[in-house]
SEKOLSE-518317 format. One record per residue (C-alpha): x, y, z; residue number from 1. Coordinates in pm, whole numbers, m for minus. Example, Ala and Ser with C-alpha at 12.3 -4.5 7.8 and 13.67 -1.06 7.14 Angstrom:
# residues 2
{rec {1230,m450,780},1}
{rec {1367,m106,714},2}
# end
This chain:
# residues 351
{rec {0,0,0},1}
{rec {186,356,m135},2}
{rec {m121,573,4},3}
{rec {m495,547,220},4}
{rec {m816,727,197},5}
{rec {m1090,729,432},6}
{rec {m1461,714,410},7}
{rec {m1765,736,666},8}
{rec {m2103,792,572},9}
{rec {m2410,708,692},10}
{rec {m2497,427,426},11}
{rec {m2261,172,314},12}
{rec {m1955,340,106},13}
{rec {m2077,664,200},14}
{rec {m1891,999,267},15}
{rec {m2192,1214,366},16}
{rec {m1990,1249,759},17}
{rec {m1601,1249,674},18}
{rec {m1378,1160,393},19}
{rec {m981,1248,381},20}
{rec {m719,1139,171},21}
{rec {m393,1014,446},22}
{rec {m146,956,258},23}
{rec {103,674,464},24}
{rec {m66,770,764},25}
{rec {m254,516,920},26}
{rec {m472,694,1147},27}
{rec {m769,962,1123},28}
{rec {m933,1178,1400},29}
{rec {m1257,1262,1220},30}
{rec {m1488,1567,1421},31}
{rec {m1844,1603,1436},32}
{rec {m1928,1237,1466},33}
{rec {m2322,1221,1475},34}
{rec {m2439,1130,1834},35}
{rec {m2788,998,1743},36}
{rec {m2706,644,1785},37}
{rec {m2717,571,1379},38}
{rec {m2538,268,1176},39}
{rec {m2154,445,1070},40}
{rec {m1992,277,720},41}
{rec {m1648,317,723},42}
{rec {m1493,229,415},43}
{rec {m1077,204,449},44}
{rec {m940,276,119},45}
{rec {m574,124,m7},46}
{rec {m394,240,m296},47}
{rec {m175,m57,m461},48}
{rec {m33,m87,m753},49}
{rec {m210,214,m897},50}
{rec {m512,118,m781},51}
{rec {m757,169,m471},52}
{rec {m936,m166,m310},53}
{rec {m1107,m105,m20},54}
{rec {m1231,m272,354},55}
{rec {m1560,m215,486},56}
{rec {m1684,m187,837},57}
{rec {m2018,m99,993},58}
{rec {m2053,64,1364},59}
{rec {m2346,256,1554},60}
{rec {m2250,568,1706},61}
{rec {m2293,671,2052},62}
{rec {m2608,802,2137},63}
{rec {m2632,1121,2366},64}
{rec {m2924,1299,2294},65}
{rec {m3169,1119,2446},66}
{rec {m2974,781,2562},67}
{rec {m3146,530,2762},68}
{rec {m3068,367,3135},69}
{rec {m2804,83,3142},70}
{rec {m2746,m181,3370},71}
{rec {m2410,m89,3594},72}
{rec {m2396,m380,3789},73}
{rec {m2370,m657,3870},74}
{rec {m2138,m701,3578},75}
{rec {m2273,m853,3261},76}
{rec {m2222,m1241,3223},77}
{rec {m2155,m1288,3595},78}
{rec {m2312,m1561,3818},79}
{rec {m2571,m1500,4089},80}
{rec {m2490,m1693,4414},81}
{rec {m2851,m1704,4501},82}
{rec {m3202,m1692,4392},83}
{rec {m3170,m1345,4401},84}
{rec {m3091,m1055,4178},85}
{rec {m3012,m714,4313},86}
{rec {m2991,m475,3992},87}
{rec {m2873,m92,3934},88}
{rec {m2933,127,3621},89}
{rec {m2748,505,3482},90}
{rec {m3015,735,3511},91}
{rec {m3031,798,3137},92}
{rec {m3092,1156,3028},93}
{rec {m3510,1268,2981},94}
{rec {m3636,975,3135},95}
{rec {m3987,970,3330},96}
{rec {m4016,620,3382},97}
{rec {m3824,292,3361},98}
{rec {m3979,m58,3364},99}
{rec {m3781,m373,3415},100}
{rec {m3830,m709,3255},101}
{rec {m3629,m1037,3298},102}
{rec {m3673,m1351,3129},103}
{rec {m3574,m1667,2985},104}
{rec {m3550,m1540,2608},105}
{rec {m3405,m1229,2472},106}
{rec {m3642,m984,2509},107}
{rec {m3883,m1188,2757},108}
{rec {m4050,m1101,3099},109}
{rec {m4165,m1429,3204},110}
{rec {m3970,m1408,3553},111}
{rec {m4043,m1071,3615},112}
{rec {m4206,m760,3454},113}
{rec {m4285,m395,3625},114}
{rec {m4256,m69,3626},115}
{rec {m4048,107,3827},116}
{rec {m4089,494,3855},117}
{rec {m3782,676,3896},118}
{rec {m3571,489,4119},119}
{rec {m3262,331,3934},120}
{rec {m3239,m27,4083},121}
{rec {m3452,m330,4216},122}
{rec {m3373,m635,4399},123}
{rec {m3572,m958,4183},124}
{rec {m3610,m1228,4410},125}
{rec {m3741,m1600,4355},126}
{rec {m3551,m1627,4050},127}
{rec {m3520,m1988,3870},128}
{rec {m3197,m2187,4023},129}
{rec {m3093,m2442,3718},130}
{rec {m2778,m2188,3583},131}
{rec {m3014,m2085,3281},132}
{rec {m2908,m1749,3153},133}
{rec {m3163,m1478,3282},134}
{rec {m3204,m1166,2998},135}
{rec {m3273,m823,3153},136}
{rec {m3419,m569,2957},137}
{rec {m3430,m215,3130},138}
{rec {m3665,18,2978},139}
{rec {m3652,414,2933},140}
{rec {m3991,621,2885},141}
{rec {m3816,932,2705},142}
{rec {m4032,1169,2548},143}
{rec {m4334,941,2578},144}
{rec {m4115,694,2355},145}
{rec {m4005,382,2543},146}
{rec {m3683,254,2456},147}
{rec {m3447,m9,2608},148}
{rec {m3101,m164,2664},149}
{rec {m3063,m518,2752},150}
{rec {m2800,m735,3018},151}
{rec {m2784,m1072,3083},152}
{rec {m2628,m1305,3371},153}
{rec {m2669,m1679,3504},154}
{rec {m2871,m1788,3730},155}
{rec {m2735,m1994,4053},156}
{rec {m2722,m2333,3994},157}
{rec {m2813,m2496,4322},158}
{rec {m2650,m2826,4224},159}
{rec {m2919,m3086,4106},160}
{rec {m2939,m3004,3756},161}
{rec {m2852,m2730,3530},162}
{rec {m2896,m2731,3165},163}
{rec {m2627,m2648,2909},164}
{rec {m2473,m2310,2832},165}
{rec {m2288,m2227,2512},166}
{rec {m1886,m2162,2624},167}
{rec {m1744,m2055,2252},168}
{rec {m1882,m1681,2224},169}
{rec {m1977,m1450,2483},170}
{rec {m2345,m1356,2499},171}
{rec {m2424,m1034,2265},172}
{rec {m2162,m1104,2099},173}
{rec {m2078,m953,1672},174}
{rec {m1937,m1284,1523},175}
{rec {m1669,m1257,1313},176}
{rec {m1740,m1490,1054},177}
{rec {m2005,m1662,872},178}
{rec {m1866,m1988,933},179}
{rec {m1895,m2014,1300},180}
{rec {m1842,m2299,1583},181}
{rec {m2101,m2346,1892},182}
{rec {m1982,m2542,2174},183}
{rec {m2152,m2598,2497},184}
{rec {m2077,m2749,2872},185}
{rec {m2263,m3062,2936},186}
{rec {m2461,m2924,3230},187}
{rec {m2575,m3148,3512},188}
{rec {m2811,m3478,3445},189}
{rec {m2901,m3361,3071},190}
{rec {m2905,m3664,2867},191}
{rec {m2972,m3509,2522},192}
{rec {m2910,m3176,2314},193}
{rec {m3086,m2983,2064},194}
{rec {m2924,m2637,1913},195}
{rec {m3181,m2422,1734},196}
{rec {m3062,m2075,1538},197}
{rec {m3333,m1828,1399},198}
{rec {m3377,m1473,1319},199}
{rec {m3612,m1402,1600},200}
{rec {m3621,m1519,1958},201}
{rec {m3723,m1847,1977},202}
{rec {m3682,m1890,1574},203}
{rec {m3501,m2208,1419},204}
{rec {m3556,m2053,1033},205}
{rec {m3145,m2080,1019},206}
{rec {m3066,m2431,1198},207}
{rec {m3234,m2707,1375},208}
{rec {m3088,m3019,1487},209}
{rec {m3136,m3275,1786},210}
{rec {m2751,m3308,1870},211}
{rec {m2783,m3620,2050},212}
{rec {m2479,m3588,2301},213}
{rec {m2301,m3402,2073},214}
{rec {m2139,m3074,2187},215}
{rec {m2017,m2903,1896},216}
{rec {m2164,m2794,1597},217}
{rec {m2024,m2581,1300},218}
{rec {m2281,m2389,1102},219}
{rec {m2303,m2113,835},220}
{rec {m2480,m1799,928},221}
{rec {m2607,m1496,733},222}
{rec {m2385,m1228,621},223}
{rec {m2608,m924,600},224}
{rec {m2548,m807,981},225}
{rec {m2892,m937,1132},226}
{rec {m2945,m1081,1525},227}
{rec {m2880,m1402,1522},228}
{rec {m3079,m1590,1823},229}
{rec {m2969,m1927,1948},230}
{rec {m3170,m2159,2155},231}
{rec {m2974,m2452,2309},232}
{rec {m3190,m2716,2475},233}
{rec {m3073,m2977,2751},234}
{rec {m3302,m3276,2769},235}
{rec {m3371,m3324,3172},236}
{rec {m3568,m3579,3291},237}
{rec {m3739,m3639,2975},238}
{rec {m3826,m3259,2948},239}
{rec {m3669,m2997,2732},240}
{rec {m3531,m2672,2883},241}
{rec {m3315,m2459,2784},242}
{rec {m3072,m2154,2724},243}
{rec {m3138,m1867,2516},244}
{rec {m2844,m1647,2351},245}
{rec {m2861,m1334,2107},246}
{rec {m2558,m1251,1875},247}
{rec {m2520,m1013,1578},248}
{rec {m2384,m1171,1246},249}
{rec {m2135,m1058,1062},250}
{rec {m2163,m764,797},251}
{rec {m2015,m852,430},252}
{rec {m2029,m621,201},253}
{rec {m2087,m809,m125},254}
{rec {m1811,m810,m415},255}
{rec {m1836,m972,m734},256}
{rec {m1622,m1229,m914},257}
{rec {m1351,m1077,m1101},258}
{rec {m1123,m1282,m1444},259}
{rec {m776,m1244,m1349},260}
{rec {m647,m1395,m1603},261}
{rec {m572,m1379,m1920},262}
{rec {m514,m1042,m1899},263}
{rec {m807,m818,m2045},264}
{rec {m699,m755,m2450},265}
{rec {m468,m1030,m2468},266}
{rec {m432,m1292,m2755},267}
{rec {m503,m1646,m2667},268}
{rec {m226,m1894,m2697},269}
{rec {m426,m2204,m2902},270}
{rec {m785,m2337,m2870},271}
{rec {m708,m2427,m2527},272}
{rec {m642,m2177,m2213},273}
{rec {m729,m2132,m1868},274}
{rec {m945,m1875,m1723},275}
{rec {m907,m1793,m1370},276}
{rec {m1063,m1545,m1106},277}
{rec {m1055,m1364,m807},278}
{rec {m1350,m1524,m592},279}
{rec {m1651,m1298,m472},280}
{rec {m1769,m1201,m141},281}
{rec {m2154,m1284,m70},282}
{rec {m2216,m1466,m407},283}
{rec {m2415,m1792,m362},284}
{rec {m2344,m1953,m727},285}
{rec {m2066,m1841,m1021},286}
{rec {m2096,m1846,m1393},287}
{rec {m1878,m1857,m1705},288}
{rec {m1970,m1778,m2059},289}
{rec {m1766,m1744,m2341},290}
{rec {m1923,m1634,m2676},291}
{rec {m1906,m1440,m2986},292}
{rec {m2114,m1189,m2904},293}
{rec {m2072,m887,m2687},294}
{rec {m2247,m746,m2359},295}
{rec {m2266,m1032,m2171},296}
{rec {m2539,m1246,m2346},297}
{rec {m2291,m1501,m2577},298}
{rec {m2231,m1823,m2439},299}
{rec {m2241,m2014,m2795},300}
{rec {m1830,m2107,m2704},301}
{rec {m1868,m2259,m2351},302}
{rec {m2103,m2234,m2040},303}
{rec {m2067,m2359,m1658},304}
{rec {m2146,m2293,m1339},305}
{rec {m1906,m2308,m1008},306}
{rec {m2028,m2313,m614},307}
{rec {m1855,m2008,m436},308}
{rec {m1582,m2157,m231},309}
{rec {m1455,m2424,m535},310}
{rec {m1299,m2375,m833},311}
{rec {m1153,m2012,m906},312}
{rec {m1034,m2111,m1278},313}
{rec {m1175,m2338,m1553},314}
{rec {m968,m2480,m1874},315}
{rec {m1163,m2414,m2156},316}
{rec {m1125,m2628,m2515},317}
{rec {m1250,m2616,m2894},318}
{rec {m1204,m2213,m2887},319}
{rec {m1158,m2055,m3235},320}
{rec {m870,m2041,m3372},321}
{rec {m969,m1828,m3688},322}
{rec {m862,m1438,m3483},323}
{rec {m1191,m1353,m3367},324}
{rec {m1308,m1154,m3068},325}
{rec {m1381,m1371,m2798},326}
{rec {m1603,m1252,m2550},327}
{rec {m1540,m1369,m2148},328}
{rec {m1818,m1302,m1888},329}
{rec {m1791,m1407,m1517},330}
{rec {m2120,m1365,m1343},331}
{rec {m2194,m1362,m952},332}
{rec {m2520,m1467,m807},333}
{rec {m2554,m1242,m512},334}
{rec {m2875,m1164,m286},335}
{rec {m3109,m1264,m579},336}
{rec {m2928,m1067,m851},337}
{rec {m2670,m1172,m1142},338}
{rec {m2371,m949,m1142},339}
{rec {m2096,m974,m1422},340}
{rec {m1764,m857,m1496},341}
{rec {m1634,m927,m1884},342}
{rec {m1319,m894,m2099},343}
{rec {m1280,m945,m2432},344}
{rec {m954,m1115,m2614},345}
{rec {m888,m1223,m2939},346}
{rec {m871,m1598,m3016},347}
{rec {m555,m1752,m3114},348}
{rec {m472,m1736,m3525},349}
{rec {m399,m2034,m3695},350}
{rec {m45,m2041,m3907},351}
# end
């Protein structure tokens, strides 16, 4: 990299907030970031070899015009040593009433619901004793809006039986991949598993599987940036319970396929030669036609399809060998749509 450029807008590869060419440096202290709790894109451009390629990242920025209460303690993830749960909240800034909920699920109030005026804490008592994870969701009445931030701990586990808790990724957790690992304790007298992963609390739209007493299990998960909710259930004296965990999958931008090779212009070498590309990013299915016609829609020459993830090149026989254009297009099936990039050589000429 010779030189960097930075982007951040407020949709992806947007500049509407900062943009500034750096040079070598490799650091930027943009002003005036918005404090309205919106998504920031920041797009990290790097100039090689003449030309910019870029990294993407997505962020939300603080919010401090109206921000709602947070749970200060206990800390998040910790274990209670009783049944009981002793809770403070920040005061926020233009609240006139908080409510509390706690639950099993993200998001649910089955072990507790109320509302609690203006005080910033409350002591839950009662609370289940099995280790499940208990998900606290403090609301904020701000300019008759409610909104809400949301905790989570485990609850004591008294000893007799406590179902299974994911170990591999913290709670709330961004995940860095699509491709991602779930492993799990074995908690106390369960005698069977099932893992279920949905877009929604409670949901199993992404994965469902009775895992036996398995305790691992690698699965593929969106790349558009969505909450991903997974529901791991212990199988305790014949009943199902279980464990319920919110994460937030990763954000891809998607890139299309790109030929490589031969280089764009060239002359073929025979009626044989070997096409090869540079993979894309978010594409569920590749294509290659080669044809005698331009734009895109020849394919008279050769046609096949590739799974993203396998082949990156494809040899290519019986090409003409009479000197005509030849017309290469790579296309990249991504979220419903064909995308193409082309380049045009001219075949190989008999002697």
């Amino acid at each position: 990299v010779t030189s960097y450029a930075i982007w951040i807008g407020s949709t992806p590869d947007g500049y509407d907030i900062y943009s500034a060419l750096t040079g070598t440096n490799t650091q930027a202290i943009p002003q005036d970031i918005p404090s309205d709790g919106r998504k920031l894109y920041v797009t990290v451009h790097s100039l090689i070899s003449g030309a910019y390629q870029s990294n993407s990242y997505q962020f939300t920025c603080a919010n401090t015009a109206n921000p709602a209460a947070f749970v200060t303690a206990p800390a998040a993830g910790s274990a209670l040593g009783n049944d009981t749960l002793a809770l403070t909240w920040s005061g926020g800034i233009g609240v006139s009433n908080y409510a509390l909920w706690v639950g099993s699920v993200p998001g649910g109030y089955d072990l507790y619901a109320g509302s609690e005026g203006l005080v910033s804490g409350k002591t839950v008592t009662g609370l289940p004793t099995d280790g499940r994870v208990l998900h606290v969701t403090i609301w904020s009445l701000i300019n008759g809006v409610y909104r809400n931030n949301t905790w989570w701990c485990n609850a004591w586990n008294n000893g007799a039986t406590a179902r299974a808790q994911l170990n591999s990724h913290v709670n709330g957790a961004s995940l860095p991949n699509t491709a991602t690992t779930f492993t799990w304790n074995a908690g106390t007298g369960v005698t069977s598993y099932a893992l279920w992963i949905g877009s929604a609390a409670g949901a199993y739209d992404l994965y469902a599987m009775l895992e036996g007493v398995n305790q691992v299990r690698a699965v593929t998960l969106p790349s558009d940036g969505r909450k991903v909710y997974v529901t791991l259930h212990s199988l305790i004296s014949g009943a199902y319970v279980s464990n319920s965990y919110i994460f937030t999958a990763p954000q891809i931008t998607p890139v299309k396929a790109v030929l490589t090779s031969p280089a764009n212009g060239s002359t073929l070498t025979g009626s044989t030669a070997t096409f090869t590309w540079q993979a894309a990013t978010g594409a569920t299915l590749h294509a290659l036609w080669i044809g005698s016609q331009p734009g895109g829609f020849g394919n008279d020459l050769y046609a096949g399809s590739f799974a993203p993830g396998g082949a990156t090149s494809q040899l290519v026989t019986g090409l003409p060998t009479d000197n005509r254009p030849v017309y290469v297009t790579l296309w990249s099936f991504i979220n419903g749509a064909w995308q193409n990039s082309s380049c045009i050589y001219n075949a190989w000429q008999t002697p």
